[in-house]
N, C-alpha and C positions, 0 to 999 in steps of 0.2 A: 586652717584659717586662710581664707581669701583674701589676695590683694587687690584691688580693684584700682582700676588706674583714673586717676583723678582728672577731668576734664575741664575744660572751661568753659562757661555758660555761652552759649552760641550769644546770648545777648548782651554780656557784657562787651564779646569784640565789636558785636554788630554796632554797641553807644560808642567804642572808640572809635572806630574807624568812621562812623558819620560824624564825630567830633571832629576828628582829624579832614575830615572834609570842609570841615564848616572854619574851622580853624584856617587852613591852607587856601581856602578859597579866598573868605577875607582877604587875607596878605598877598594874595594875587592881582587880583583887584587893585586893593591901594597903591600897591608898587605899577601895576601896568600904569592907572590914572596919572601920579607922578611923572613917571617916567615920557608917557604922551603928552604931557603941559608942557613941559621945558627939557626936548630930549637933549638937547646941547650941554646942558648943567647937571641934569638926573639920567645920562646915559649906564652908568657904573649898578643900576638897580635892575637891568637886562640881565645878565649872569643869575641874579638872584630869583629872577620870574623863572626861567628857565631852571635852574636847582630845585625850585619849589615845587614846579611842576613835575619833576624828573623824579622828585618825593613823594609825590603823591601817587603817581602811576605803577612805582616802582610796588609802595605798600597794597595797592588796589592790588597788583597782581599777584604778591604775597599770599594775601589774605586768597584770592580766588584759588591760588596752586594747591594750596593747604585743605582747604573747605569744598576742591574737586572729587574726590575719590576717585573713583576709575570712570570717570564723565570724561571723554575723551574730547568733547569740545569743549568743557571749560576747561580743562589742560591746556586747548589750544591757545584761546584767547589769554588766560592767564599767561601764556608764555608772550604773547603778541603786547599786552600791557606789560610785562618786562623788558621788552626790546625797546618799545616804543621808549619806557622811562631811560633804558641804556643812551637810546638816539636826542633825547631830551638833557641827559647830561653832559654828551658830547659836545652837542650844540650850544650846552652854556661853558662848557672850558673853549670851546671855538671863541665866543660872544667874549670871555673874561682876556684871554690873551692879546685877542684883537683889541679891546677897549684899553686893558691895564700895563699895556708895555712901552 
């Protein structure tokens, strides 16, 4: 008897990750809008754009590392959207120290 190794529907990541776009992007948006009206009183929502963003990059590159196989330039870029998200989270514990100490 065969075991067959059980996959997951390319389209079902494909609806999460565009979910998770549509999702993350939202919340990008309203925090930036905020945080640009009244950055004096809504400064504390910077750390959070940047985490967000640093979320988002980080799962895009994820998903491409995975979904690469021996494609040796989406290896690459997939690796360049996980750095970028690394430089994206730095920049928000930069942003959060600086703001919340």
């Amino acid at each position: 008897m065969y075991m067959y190794e059980k996959r997951k529907n390319p389209r079902n990541t494909e609806l999460l990750l565009d979910l998770l776009h549509i999702v993350i992007g939202i919340l990008v948006v309203i925090l930036a809008v905020l945080a640009f009206l009244n950055p004096d009183a809504n400064q504390f929502l910077f750390p959070f754009i940047f985490f967000l963003a640093a979320l988002l990059n980080g799962v895009n590159g994820w998903f491409k590392l995975i979904d690469s196989g021996r494609n040796k330039r989406k290896k690459i870029s997939s690796i360049l959207l996980c750095t970028i998200a690394g430089g994206l989270f730095l920049l928000g514990i930069l942003s959060a120290s600086s703001i919340w100490r």
